[in-house]
Structure formats: C-alpha cells, structure tokens
C-alpha positions in Angstrom: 0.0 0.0 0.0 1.4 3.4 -1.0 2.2 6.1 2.1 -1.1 8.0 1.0 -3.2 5.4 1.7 -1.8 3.9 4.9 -1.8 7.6 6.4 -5.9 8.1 5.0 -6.4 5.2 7.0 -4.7 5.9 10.0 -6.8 9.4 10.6 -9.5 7.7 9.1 -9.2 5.0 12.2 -8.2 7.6 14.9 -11.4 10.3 13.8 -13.1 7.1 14.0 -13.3 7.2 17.6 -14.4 10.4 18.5 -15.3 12.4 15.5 -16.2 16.2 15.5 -19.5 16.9 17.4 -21.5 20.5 16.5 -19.5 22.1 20.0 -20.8 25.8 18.1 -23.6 27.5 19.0 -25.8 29.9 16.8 -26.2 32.4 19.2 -29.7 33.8 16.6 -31.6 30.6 16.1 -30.3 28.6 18.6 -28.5 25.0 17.0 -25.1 24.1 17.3 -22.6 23.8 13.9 -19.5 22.5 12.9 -16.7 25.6 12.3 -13.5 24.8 10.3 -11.4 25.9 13.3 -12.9 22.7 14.9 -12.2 20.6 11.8 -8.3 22.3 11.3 -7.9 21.8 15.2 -8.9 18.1 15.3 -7.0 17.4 11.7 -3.8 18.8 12.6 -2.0 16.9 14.9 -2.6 14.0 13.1 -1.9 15.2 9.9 1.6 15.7 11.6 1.9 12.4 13.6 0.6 10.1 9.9 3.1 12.4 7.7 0.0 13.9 5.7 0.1 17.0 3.9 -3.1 18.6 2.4 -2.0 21.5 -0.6 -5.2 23.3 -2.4 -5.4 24.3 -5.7 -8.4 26.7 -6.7 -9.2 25.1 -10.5 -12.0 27.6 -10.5 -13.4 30.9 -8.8 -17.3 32.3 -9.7 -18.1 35.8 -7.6 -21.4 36.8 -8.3 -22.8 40.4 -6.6 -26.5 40.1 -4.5 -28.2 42.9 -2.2 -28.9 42.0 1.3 -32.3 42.7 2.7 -31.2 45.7 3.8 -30.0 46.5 1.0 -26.3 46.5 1.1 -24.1 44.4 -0.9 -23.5 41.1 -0.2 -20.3 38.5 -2.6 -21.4 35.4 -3.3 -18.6 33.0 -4.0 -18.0 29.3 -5.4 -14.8 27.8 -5.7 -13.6 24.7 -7.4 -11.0 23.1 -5.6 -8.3 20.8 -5.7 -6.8 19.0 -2.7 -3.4 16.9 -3.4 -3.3 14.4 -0.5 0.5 14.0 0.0 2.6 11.3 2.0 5.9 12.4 3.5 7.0 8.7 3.5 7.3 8.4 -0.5 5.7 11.7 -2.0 2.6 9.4 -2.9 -0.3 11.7 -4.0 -4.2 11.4 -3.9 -6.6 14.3 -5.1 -9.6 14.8 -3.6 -11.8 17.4 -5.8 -15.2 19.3 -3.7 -16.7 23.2 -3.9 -16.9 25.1 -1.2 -19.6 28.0 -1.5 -20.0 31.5 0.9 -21.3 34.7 1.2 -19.7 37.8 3.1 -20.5 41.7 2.4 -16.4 42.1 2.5 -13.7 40.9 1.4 -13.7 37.6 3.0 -16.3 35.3 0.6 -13.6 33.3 -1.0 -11.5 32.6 2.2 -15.0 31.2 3.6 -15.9 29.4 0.6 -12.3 27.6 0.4 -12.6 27.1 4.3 -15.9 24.8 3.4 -14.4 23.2 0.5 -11.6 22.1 2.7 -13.8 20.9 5.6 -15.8 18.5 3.1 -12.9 17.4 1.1 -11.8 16.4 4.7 -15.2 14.8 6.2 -15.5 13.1 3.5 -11.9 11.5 2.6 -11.5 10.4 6.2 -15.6 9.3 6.9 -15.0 11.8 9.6 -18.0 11.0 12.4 -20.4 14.0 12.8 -21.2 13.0 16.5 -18.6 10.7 19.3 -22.3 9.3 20.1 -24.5 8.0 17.0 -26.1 5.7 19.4 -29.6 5.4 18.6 -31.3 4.7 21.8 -29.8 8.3 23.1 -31.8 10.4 21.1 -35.5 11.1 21.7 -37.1 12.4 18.2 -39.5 15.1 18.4 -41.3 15.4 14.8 -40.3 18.9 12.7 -43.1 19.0 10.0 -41.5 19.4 6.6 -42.2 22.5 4.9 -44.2 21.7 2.1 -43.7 24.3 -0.3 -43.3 23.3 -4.2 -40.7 25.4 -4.6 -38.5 27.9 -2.1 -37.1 31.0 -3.4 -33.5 31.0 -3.0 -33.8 35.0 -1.8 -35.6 33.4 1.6 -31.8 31.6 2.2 -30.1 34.7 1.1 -31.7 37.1 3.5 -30.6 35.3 6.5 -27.6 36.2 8.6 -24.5 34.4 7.1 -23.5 32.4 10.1 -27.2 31.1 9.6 -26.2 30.4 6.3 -23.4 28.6 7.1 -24.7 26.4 9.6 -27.8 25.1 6.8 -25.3 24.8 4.0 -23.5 22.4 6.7 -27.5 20.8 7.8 -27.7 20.4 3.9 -24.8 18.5 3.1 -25.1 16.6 5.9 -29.0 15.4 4.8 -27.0 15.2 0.9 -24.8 12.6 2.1 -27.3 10.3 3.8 -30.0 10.6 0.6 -27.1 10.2 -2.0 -27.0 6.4 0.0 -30.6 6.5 -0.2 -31.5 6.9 3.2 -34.5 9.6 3.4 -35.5 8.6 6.8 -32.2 9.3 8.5 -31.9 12.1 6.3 -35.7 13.4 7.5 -34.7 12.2 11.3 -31.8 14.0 11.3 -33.2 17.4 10.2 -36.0 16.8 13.1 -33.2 16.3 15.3 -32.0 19.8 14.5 -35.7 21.6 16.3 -35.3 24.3 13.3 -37.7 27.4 13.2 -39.7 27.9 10.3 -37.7 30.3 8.9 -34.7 27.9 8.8 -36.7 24.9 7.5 -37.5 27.0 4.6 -34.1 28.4 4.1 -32.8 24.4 4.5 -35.5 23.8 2.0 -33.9 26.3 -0.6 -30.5 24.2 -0.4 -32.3 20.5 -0.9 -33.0 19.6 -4.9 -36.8 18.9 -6.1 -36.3 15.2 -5.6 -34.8 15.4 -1.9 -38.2 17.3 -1.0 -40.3 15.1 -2.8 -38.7 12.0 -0.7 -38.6 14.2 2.5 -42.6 15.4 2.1 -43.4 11.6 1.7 -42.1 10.3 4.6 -43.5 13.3 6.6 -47.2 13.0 5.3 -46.3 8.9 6.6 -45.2 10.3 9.8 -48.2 12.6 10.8 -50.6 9.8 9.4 -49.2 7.0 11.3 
C-alpha cells in the first residue's frame, strides 16, 4: 500500500473514535454547527503524527454580486478546488476534488468558501463521524413538520444572517450525504433532530433539490398519518 493510503487510514481510524461533534452554538436561532477551526484543530496533529500533507489548488473561482435585505451588498462566492493528498514517506499523491460556496458583504467570501471546500474534502476522505455518540437509543425524536412548499425561493436563504447560512449549508450536506445512499428517513430524522424554526426549514429547504423534498414530504405526510 502506498504512504497515502496507509496515512488516510490511519486518521480515518483515529477520527473514528471520537469524531467532530456541532461544539458551536448559533447564538440567533439557537442550534449548534460544525466551524473549520474545529475541523483544522482536530486534523492537525494528526496530519503531523501520519506524515499527511493537504496542498489546495483553486481550479476555478465564480463571484457573483446580491443585495442584502437591507440593502447593502453582499459576494457570493463558489470555488472549485483541488486537494493533493501527500505522503511524506514516498511523495505518494491522492486528489480529492469538492466546492466550497460562501457569502460575506467584504472581502472575505472566497476565504469562507475555500474554508468549506476544505472541511468537506476532509469529512469526506476520512468518513470523519459528525457525533462521538451516534447511538440510537440516546436520542428522543421530536417530529419537525416538513415544509411543504413546491418550490422555495433562494432570496428566503439569502436574507438570513451568514452564520445562519453557514450552519444550513453544513445541515444540507449533511441530509445530501445520507439521501445520495438513499436513506431519506435518516436524512428526514436527522433534520427533526436539529428543532429548526420555520424560517430555517424553509431556508434548508432552498439548499435540498426537487427530488430530496419530494422523498422528505413523503415520509413526513407517513409520519403525521401514522
């Protein structure tokens, strides 16, 4: 096995244990999230003990100008990027591709959006836990109805603060991940777990594609008939 691989595994196996639990709390609406300092903290050390090195490459940049709802500007950023997954041991290489997308009314949009980028490249290459406790029994459900809207306009997420935003974007790709394996009902359980407002389930809602809210709707109309 080639240096790359054997140090993937190693953090894969040590974030296995513990994982990165939502330790941030939205001081507006209340729910924890997931911050890049928390995934950088967590990575780095054993990045350094397994000989890993992580080098981006921006392969593409979009900016696109929006008004806030009050009016001011806000930058709305995607980037392409490019991670080179390095061993020390034999200069081995993996790349790992992802977008990372952000919104800031200065000049920081594109550091946000490569910050996300780099925190899904990296939940996702080393299957990092979201919780230290995904024990079943521990969690009491309280049903969220899903917003049944046919369609959300996107200006209902853009309004909202951005550390709102970026706290949904992070909601939505973790509900991506679990329908891309086909599994609506943890997907729908976890965003019950979550006790959103309404005005966050509809900004969620904006995020999710036609056929994500189509399964979601189904299994709530089961849930409130049952």
């Amino acid at each position: 096995m080639s240096g790359v691989y054997k140090a993937i595994a190693a953090i894969t196996l040590e974030m296995s244990k513990d994982g990165i639990g939502k330790d941030r709390k939205n001081q507006q609406q209340g729910y924890n999230f997931r911050g890049i300092d928390d995934v950088y903290n967590s990575l780095s050390p054993m990045l350094a003990r397994n000989g890993l090195c992580i080098l981006p490459y921006v392969l593409e940049r979009d900016c696109v100008e929006r008004q806030s709802a009050k009016g001011g500007a806000l930058f709305y950023v995607t980037c392409k990027v490019r991670f080179d997954f390095v061993a020390a041991e034999d200069g081995s290489k993996h790349e790992v591709i992802t977008y990372g997308e952000a919104m800031d009314s200065g000049d920081k949009a594109t550091n946000k959006a490569m910050s996300a980028a780099f925190k899904y490249a990296c939940m996702q290459a080393f299957c990092i836990p979201t919780e230290g406790d995904n024990d079943a029994d521990a969690h009491t459900h309280e049903v969220v109805p899903t917003p049944n809207h046919k369609s959300v306009p996107r200006e209902v997420f853009d309004s909202m603060p951005l550390d709102v935003q970026t706290a949904l974007r992070d909601l939505a790709m973790e509900v991506t991940l679990l329908t891309h394996k086909g599994d609506y009902t943890g997907a729908y359980e976890h965003i019950e777990d979550q006790k959103l407002d309404a005005e966050s389930k509809t900004g969620l809602w904006a995020l999710l594609d036609s056929k994500q809210r189509s399964e979601l709707k189904k299994i709530s109309t089961t849930r409130k008939a049952a």
